[in-house]
N, C-alpha and C positions, 0 to 999 in steps of 0.2 A: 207612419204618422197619418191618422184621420181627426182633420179637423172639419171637416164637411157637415152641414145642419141635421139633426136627427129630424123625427117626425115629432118630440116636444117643441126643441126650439124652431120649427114650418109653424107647431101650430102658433105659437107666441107672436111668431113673427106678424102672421094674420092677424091676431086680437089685437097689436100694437098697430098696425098698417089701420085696420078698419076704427081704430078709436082716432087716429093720427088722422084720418080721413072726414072722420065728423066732428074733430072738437079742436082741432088745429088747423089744417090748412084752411077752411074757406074763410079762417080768421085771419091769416098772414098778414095781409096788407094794414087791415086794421092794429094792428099788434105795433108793425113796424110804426105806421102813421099816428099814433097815439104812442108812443112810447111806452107800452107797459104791456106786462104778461097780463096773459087769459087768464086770472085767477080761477076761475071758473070751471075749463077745463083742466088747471092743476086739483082744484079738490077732488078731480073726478081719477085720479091718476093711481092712487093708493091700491083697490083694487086689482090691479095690472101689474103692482109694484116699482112702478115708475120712479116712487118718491123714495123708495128702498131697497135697491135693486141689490144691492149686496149686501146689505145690512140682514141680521138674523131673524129667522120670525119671531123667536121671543120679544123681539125689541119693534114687532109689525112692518118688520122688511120682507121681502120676498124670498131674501137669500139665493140668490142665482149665481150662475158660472157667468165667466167673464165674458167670455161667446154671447150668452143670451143678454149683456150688456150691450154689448157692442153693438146688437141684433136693433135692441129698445132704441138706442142713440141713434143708428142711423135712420132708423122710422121716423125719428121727432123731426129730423136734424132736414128731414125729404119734405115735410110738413112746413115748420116752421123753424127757420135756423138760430132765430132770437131766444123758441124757447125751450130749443135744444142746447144751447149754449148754456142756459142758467140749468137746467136739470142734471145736465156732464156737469157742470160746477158743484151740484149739491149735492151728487152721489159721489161724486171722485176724488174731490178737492178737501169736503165736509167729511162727509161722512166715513167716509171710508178710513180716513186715519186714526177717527174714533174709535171705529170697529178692532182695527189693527192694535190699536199703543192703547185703548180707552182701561182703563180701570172698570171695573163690575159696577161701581157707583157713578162713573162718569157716565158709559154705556144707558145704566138706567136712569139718570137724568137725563141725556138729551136726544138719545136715537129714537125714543117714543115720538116725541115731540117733532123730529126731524122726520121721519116716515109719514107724518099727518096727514100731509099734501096742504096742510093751512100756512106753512111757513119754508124757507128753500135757506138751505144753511151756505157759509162761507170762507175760505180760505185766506188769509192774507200777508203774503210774500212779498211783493212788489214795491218797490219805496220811490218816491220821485227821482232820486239821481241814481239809483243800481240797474232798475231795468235785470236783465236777463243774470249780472253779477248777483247773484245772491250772498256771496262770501261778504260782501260789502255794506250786508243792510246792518242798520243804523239803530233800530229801536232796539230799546236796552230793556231789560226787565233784572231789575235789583230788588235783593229781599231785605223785608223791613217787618221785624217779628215775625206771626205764622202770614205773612202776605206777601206777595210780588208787587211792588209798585212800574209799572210800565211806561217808559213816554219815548214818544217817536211817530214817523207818519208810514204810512201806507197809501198806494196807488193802484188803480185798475180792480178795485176789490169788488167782482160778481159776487152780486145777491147781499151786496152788506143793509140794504135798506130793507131786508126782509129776513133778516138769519135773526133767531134768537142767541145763537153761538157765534163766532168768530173764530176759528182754528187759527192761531198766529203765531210767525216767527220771529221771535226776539232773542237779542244778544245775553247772555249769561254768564260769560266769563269772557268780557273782553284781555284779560290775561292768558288766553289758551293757548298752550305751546302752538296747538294746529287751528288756523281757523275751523274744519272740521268741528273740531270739540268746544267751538263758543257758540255755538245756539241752541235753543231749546224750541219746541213748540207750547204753547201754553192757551190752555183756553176762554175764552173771555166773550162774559153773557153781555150783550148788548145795549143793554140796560142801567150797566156798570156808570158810575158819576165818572166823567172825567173822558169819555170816548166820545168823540162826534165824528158824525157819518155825515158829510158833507152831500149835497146832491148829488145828481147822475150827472157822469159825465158826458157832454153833447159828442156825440156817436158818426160816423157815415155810415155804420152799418148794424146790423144784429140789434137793432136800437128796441125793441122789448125785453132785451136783459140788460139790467141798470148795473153800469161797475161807477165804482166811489173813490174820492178821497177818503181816508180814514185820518183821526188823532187822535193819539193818546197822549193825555196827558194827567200825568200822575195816578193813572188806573191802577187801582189797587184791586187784586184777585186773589181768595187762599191758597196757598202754597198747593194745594190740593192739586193748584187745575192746572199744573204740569201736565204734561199729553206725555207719555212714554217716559224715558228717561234721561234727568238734566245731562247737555253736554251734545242730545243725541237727535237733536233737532235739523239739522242740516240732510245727516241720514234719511233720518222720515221723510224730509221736503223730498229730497232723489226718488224715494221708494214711491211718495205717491204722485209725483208728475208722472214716475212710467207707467202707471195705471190712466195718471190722466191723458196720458197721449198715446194710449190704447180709445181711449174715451172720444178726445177731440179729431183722432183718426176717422171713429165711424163719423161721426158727424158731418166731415168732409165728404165722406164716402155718401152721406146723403144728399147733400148740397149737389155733387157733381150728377147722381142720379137725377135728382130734379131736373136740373139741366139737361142732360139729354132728355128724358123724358118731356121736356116743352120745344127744344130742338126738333121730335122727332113727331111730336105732335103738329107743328107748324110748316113744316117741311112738308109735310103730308097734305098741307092744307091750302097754301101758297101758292099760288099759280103764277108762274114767271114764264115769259116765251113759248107760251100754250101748252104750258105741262106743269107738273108739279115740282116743287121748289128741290123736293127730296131725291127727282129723278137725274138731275145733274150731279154729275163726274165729281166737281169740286167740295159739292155737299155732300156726299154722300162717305169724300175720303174727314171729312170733319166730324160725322158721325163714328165713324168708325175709330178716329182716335180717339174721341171722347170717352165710346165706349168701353176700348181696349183698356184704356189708362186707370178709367175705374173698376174694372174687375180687376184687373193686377193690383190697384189698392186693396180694395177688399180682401183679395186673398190674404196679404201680407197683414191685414188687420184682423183677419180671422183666427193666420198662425201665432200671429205674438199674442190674442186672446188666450187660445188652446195652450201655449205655450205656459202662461197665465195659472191655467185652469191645473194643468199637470206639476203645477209648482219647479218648475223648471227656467233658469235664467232667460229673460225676455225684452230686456232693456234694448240691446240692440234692433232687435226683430221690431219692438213697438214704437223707437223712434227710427226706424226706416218706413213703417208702416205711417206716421204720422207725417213723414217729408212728403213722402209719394202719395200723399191720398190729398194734401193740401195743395201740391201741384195739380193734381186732377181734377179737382174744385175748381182751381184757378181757369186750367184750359178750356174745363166742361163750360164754366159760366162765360167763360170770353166767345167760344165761339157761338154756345147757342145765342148769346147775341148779336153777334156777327150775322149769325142767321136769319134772324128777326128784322135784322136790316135796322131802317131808322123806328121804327114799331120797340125794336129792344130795347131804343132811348128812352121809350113815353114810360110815364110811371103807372099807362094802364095795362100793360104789361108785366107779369111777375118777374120776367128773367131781369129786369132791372132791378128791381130788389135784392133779387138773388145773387148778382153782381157785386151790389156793394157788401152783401152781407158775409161773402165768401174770401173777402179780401182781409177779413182778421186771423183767418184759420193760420195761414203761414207766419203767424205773428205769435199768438196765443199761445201759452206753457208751450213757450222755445218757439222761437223765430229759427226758419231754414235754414239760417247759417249757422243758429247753435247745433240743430240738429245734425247738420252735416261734420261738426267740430268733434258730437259725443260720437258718431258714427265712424270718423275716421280714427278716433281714441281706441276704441274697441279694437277695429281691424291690426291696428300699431299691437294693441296687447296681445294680440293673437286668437281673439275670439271669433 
């Protein structure tokens, strides 16, 4: 088993690190403190194939392995974690199911448009009382001659104020013997009468990527823009969270890099009891878990990538890779602040940003407890 970086995905990684370095981080703060992405440097992203990272080049994606995903994610995520969040949204959540279930006409209506870098597509799951239950969501979509008429709400929806598309999950035959076979995905242009995107919701963290209230009410969309096939929506939802928590994996895996990387820069620079901060016993055993804990993520987010990549079962591997890399975030950013002392408090210091913005990871497509639920699932099946 080699999943170790070739000499393409070294060189990617660079092009992504050196673009990550001029067109995002020295924007961070501003990002966070303005609440809104760098439009700016997303038009710049297409190029890189940021905007398209697994999407086909016919459709002006890049078309990449899930490795050189994973790769892009954690560069933004090291950068800017607000708008690495919405970009693993726009590739993992969006696009990608299009790519997967889309029809030849679906494909070529929205993946052009979705690759642009002018617009970041959106997913949406989430309903005010289900939370992490998805068997439980609510919005119904009944057909009424050749059209679905839709009504129901949604919550937490990344990028809905900027998707031309809306990827969403609604009920379809609340008669189904198995809840399994009562949902569908169905797609729904944003523009549609009867859908309102409520503002952004006020954030503690990650706050340049805007998640929404959604409603629908009475959206009518052609029967057409069924995603895959009726009945089999629930499936696809499973099939593209493990891609996304291969995605929201690296992005941790970035976060907790930053962090050591400010850790290890201040430490170095700090002068405590006439030495340097990083030359004591105690700091240097907190470096050293920090770092441990984030390579051990990595790895495991590199194999369930590879794993990915070889088309080989991977669900387990990329929600272990997503438990473990969100805890490393978590450690990484506690103690580089720790470190920072009271300096970690002031907001003129990044590790406080990076603090708050690292605390949605264990939350985001599967909170720790679910993860460790589908984890312990698997092990019970004997995989």
């Amino acid at each position: 088993m080699d999943f170790t970086l070739n000499d393409e995905h070294r060189m990617f990684q660079r092009a992504v690190r050196d673009f990550v370095d001029n067109e995002l981080k020295p924007y961070a703060a501003e990002i966070d403190e303005a609440q809104a992405l760098r439009w700016e440097a997303i038009h710049k992203m297409p190029p890189l194939g940021l905007t398209g990272l697994h999407v086909p080049e016919t459709y002006g994606g890049a078309e990449l392995d899930a490795l050189s995903g994973a790769i892009a994610l954690e560069e933004i995520a090291r950068g800017c974690v607000g708008t690495g969040l919405s970009i693993e949204a726009h590739n993992m959540l969006c696009c990608a199911p299009i790519v997967r279930w889309g029809t030849a006409e679906q494909k070529a209506k929205y993946l052009p448009r979705l690759t642009s870098g002018e617009v970041l597509g959106a997913l949406a799951l989430t309903e005010p009382g289900t939370g992490s239950d998805l068997a439980s969501a609510r919005t119904r979509a009944t057909k009424d001659g050749n059209e679905w008429v839709i009504n129901g709400n949604k919550m937490w929806i990344t990028n809905a104020d900027s998707a031309p598309v809306i990827v969403t999950l609604v009920r379809t035959n609340p008669n189904a013997d198995k809840p399994s076979q009562a949902f569908s995905m169905i797609l729904v242009d944003t523009d549609t009468p009867g859908l309102t995107i409520e503002p952004p919701i006020s954030k503690m963290g990650v706050r340049g990527s805007h998640a929404h209230p959604i409603t629908y009410d009475n959206v009518r969309v052609p029967l057409d823009n069924l995603l895959g096939e009726e009945g089999r929506g629930l499936y696809q939802t499973l099939q593209t969270l493990d891609g996304g928590r291969i995605g929201v994996g690296a992005l941790c895996i970035g976060v907790a890099q930053a962090a050591l990387d400010l850790a290890l820069v201040y430490g170095q620079q700090r002068e405590t009891f006439g030495e340097a901060l990083a030359n004591h016993q105690a700091i240097q055993f907190k470096l050293a878990d920090m770092a441990t804990l984030t390579e051990a993520a990595r790895l495991m987010i590199y194999k369930a990538a590879w794993l990915m990549d070889q088309g080989k079962p991977f669900t387990k591997q990329a929600t272990m890779g997503k438990l473990l890399a969100s805890e490393a975030a978590e450690l990484a950013s506690w103690e580089a602040l720790q470190i920072h002392g009271a300096y970690g408090y002031s907001t003129e210091f990044p590790i406080e940003r990076i603090y708050r913005d690292q605390r949605m990871m264990s939350i985001g497509e599967g909170t720790s407890e679910v993860m460790r639920m589908v984890i312990a699932r698997r092990l019970l099946a004997g995989e």
